[in-house]
C-alpha positions, 0 to 999 in steps of 0.5 A: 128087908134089910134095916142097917148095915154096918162095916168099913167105909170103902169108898166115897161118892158124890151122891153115895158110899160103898160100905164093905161087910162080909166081904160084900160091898153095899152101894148106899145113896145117901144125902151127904156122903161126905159125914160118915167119911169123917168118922173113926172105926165102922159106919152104920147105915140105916137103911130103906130098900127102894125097889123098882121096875127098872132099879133097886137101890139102898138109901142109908141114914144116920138115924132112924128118924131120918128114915122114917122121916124119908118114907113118909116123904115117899108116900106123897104123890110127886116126892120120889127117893131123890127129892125125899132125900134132898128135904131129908139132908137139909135140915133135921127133922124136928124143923122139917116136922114143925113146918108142916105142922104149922102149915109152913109152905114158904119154909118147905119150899126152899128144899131143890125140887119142891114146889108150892103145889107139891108143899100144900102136898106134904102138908095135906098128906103128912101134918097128921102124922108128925106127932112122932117128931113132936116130942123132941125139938132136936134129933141127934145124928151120928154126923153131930156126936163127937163134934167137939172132937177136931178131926184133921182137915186140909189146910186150904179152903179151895178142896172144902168149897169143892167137895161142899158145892159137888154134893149140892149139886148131888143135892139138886141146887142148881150153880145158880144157887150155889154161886150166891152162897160160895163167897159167904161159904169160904169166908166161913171155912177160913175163919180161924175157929173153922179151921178144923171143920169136916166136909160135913160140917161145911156142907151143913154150913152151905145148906144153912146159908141156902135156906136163909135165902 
């Protein structure tokens, strides 16, 4: 079992990241590749080998209770790694923790591929098990530290639109939805004070407007 990787960021993709150590390249899907692309010096992953008949695949997180989050997403009937992933990086997982606590379905519901039956599913399966997430209200991820750094960035907003609606789509949102979000998401990216944004951080700015609908 491999339970992190650590290296060099070789390579960014929509929907994953290759991360080079020991003159090995690791393939690892992630919810947002774009955030670990923004950081200086080696990347940390941790990880969840996914084995199955006809594939095996590394799903990487930035901290441990995303992951944990992620597997227990798993283990309820109808959720595989795609939709587990896709609820994962969309919000932390204190607010994922405390909709299904509360019974929440209208909340969970707004994450791509998740329906009222498969919502009163996680409810069912997982309310129980949430106590782990009670304790903190807000977990920190590798992507939030260092966010008063400024981190160069192009000057348009066009290339950060771009990269921010290809991972939605990576996500699974439809253009539909993306489509109701771009004129508010740019206008956002363009404003003075978000000048310096990452790609991450737009992507979490996208992600926020999405779930306010």
């Amino acid at each position: 079992m491999i339970d992190f990787i650590e290296g060099k960021l070789a390579y960014t993709e929509l929907d994953y990241i290759v991360v080079e150590t020991g003159g090995i390249g690791y393939r690892i899907f992630c919810g947002n590749p774009f955030q670990f692309s923004q950081e200086d010096g080696p990347v940390r992953l941790y990880t969840h080998h996914y084995v199955r008949e006809d594939a095996i695949h590394l799903y990487g997180f930035a901290t441990r209770e995303e992951r944990t989050l992620f597997r227990m997403l798993l283990d309820v009937s109808g959720i595989g790694p795609k939709g587990a992933l896709a609820v994962v990086s969309a919000a932390r997982p204190s607010e994922i923790a405390a909709a299904v606590r509360q019974e929440d379905i209208h909340f969970l519901t707004r994450f791509p591929g998740i329906g009222k039956k498969t919502a009163q599913r996680i409810i069912l399966d997982l309310k129980d098990k949430m106590a782990e997430f009670a304790d903190q209200q807000d977990w920190e991820s590798k992507a939030d530290v260092g966010e008063d750094k400024p981190m160069p960035m192009q000057n348009e907003a066009v290339p950060q639109l771009t990269e921010a609606v290809e991972a939605l789509k990576a996500l699974g949102y439809q253009e539909r939805e993306i489509e109701t979000i771009t004129g508010d998401l740019k206008a956002w990216i363009e404003q003075e004070e978000a000048g310096l944004q990452t790609t991450d951080r737009v992507v979490k700015k996208a992600l926020q407007l999405l779930m306010k609908q």
